[in-house]
C-alpha positions as a Markdown table, in Angstrom:
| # | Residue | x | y | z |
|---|---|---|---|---|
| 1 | Unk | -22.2 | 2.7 | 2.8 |
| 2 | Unk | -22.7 | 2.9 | -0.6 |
| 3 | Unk | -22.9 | 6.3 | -2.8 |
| 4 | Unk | -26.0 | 6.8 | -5.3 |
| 5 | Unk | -24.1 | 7.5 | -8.3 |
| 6 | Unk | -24.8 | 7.7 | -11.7 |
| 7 | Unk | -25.3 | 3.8 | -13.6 |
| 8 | Unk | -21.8 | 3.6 | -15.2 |
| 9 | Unk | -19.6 | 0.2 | -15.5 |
| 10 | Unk | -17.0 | 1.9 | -13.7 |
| 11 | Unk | -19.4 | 3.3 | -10.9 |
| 12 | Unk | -20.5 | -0.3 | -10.6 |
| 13 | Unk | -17.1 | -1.7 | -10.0 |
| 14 | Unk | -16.5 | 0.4 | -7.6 |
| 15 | Unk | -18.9 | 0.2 | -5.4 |
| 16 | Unk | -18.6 | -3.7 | -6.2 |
| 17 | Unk | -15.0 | -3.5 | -5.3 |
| 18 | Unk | -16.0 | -1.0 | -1.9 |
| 19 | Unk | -18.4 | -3.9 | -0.6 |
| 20 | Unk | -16.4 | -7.0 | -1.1 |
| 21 | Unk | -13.6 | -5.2 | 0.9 |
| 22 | Unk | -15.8 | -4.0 | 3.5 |
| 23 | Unk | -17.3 | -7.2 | 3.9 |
| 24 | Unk | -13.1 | -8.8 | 4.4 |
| 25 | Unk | -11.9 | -9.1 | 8.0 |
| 26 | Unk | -8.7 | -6.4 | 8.8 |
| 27 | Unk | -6.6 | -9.4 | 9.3 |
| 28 | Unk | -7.3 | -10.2 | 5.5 |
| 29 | Unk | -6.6 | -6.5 | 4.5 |
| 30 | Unk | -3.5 | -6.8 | 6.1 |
| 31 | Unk | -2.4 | -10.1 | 4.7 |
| 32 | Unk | -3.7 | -8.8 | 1.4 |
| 33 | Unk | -1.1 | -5.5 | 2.1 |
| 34 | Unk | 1.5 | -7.6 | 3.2 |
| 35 | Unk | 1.5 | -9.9 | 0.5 |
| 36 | Unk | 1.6 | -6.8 | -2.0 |
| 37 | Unk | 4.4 | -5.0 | 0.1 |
| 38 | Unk | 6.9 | -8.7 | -0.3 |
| 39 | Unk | 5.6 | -9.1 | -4.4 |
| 40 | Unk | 7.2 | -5.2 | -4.5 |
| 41 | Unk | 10.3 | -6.5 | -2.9 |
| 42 | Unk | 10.6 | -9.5 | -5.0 |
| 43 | Unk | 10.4 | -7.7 | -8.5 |
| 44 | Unk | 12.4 | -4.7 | -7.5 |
| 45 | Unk | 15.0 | -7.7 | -6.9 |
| 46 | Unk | 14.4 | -9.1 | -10.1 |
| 47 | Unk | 14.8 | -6.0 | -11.9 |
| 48 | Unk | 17.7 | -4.5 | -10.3 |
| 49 | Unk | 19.3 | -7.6 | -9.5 |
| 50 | Unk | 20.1 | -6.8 | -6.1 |
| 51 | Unk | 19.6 | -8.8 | -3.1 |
| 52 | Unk | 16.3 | -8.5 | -0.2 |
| 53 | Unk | 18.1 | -5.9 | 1.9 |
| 54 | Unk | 18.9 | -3.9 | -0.7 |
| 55 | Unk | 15.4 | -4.0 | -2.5 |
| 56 | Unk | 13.9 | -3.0 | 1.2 |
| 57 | Unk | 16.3 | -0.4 | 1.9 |
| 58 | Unk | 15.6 | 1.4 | -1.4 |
| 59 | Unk | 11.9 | 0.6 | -0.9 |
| 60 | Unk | 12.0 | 2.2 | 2.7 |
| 61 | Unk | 14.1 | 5.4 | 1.3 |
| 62 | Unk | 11.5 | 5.8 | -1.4 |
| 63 | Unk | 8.7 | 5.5 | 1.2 |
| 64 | Unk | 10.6 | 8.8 | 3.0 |
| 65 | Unk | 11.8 | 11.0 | 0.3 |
| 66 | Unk | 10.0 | 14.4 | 0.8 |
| 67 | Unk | 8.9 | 13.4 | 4.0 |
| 68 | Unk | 9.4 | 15.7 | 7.5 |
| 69 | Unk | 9.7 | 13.9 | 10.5 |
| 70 | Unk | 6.6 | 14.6 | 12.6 |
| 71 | Unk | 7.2 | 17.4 | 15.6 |
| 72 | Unk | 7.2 | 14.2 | 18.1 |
| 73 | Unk | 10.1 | 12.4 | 16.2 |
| 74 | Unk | 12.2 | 15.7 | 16.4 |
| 75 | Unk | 14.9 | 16.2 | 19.2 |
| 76 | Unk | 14.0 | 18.4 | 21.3 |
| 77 | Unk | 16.0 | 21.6 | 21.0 |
């Protein structure tokens, strides 16, 4: 669905950008997000100089800081 909006360059490249992703397959989103997910892994390691499990386990803490657990992941008191 595309959104009548005002003739801008910006507007344009977004609704540009909106159809060629709708028009991708969810196994190529999900490659696309996977692929971006190990190219975050690989420069956190190159910055820090750490090695791949520490570069995932600070990108997993960062993923939950400020985060509650959900009611259904509590223990049940």
């Amino acid at each position: 669905m595309v959104v009548m909006r005002k003739p801008s360059v910006a507007n344009g490249l977004r609704d540009e950008l909106v159809m060629r992703d709708l028009a991708r397959t969810p196994e190529q989103r999900v490659a696309d997000a996977l692929a971006l997910g190990e190219q975050s892994i690989v420069a956190y390691m190159t910055a820090h100089g750490v090695g791949r499990a520490s570069a995932r386990a600070f990108m997993e803490e960062m993923r939950a800081a400020g985060r509650k657990p959900s009611r259904a992941a509590r223990p049940r008191q």
